[in-house]
TORKOL-4160 file (C-alpha; in steps of 0.2 Angstrom, whole numbers, padded with zeros to 4 digits, m for minus):
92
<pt num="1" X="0000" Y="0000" Z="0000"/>
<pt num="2" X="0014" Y="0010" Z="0004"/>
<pt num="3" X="0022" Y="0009" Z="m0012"/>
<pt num="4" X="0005" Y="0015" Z="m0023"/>
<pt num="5" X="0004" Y="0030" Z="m0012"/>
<pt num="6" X="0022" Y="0034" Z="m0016"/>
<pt num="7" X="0022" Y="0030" Z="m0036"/>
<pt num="8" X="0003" Y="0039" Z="m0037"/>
<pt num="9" X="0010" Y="0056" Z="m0029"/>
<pt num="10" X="0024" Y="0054" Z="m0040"/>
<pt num="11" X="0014" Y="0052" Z="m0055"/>
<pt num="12" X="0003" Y="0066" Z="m0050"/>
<pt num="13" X="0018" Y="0078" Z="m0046"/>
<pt num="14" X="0021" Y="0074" Z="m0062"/>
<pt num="15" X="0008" Y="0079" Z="m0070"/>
<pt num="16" X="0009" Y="0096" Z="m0063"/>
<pt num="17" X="0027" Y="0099" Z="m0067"/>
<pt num="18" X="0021" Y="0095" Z="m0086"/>
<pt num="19" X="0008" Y="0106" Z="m0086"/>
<pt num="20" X="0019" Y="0120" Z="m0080"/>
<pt num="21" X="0033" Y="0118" Z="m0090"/>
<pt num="22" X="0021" Y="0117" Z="m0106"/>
<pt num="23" X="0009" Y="0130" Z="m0103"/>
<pt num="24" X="0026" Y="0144" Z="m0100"/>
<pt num="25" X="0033" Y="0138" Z="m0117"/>
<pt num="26" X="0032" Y="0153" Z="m0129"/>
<pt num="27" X="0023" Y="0151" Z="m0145"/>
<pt num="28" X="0039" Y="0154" Z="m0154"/>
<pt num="29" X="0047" Y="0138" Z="m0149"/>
<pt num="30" X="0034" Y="0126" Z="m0152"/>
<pt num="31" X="0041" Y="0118" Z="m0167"/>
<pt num="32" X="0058" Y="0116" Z="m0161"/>
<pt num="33" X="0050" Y="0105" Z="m0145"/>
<pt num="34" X="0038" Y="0098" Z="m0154"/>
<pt num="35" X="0054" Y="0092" Z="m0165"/>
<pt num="36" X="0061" Y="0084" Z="m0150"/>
<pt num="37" X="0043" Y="0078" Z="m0143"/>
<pt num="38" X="0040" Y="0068" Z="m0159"/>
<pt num="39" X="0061" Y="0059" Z="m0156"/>
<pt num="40" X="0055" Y="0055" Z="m0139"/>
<pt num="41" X="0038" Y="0047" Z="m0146"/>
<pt num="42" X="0051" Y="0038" Z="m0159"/>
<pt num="43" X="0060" Y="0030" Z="m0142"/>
<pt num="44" X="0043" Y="0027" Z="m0135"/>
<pt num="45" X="0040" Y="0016" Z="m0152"/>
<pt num="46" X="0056" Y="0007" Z="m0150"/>
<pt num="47" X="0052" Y="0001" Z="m0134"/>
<pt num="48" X="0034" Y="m0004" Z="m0135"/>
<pt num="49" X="0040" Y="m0016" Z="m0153"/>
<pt num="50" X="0052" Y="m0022" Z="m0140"/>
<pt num="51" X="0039" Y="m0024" Z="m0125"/>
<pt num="52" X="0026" Y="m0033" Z="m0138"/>
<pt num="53" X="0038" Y="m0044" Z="m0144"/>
<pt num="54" X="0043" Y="m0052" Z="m0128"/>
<pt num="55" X="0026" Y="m0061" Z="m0127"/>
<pt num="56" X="0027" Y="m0066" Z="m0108"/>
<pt num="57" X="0008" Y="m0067" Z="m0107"/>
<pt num="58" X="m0006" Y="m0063" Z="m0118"/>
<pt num="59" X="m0010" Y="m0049" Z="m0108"/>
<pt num="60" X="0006" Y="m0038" Z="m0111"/>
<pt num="61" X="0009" Y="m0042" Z="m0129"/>
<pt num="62" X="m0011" Y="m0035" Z="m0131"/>
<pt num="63" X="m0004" Y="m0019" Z="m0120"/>
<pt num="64" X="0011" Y="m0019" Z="m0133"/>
<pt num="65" X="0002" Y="m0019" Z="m0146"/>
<pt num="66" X="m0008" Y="m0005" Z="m0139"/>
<pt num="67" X="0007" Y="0005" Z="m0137"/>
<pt num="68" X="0015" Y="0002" Z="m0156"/>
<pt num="69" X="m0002" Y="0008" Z="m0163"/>
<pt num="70" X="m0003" Y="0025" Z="m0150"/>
<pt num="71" X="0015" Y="0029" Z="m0152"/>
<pt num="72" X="0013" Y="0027" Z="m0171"/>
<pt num="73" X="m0001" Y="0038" Z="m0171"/>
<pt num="74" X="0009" Y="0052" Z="m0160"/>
<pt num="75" X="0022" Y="0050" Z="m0172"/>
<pt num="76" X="0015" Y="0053" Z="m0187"/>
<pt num="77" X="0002" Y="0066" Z="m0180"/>
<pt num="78" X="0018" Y="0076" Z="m0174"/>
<pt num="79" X="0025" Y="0074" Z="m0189"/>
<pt num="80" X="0012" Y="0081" Z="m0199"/>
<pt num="81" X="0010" Y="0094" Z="m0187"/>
<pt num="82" X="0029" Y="0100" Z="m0188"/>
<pt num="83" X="0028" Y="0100" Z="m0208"/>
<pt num="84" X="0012" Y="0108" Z="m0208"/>
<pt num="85" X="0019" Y="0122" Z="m0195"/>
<pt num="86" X="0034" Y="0123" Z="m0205"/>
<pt num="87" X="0026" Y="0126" Z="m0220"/>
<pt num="88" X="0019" Y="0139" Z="m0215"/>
<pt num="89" X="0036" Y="0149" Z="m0215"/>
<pt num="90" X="0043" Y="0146" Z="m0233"/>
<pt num="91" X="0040" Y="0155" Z="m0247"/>
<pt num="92" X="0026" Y="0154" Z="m0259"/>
């Protein structure tokens, strides 16, 4: 019991780090951290392929799976978003 309080008010904390830390990001640098959102989303794929393919149980190579399809999605979303953003600076 000990040990979910700890790791939930950790997880919490978190969460309020994260929303402070985005909500003081000027709009300006946006597509520069979305950049390096999208390479941590990249790793995030990586390791899910890797968590899905070790197949202990059924159970976490369903919550693999799961995690290939969402961190593609972020990927690729991100992706689109950068180019899209970028796009918006070159000339026509």
């Amino acid at each position: 019991m000990e040990l979910l309080v700890t790791t939930l008010t950790i997880f919490v904390l978190a969460i309020f780090v994260g929303f402070e830390v985005i909500t003081k990001v000027p709009p300006t640098l946006h597509t520069p951290l979305m950049s390096g959102s999208n390479a941590i989303s990249g790793i995030t794929l990586v390791g899910a392929v890797l968590s899905s393919g070790t197949q202990h149980t059924t159970l976490t190579t369903a919550l693999g799976f799961a995690a290939v399809v969402f961190a593609t999605i972020n990927v690729v979303g991100g992706f689109l978003v950068t180019n899209r953003m970028l796009a918006m600076f070159k000339r026509k």
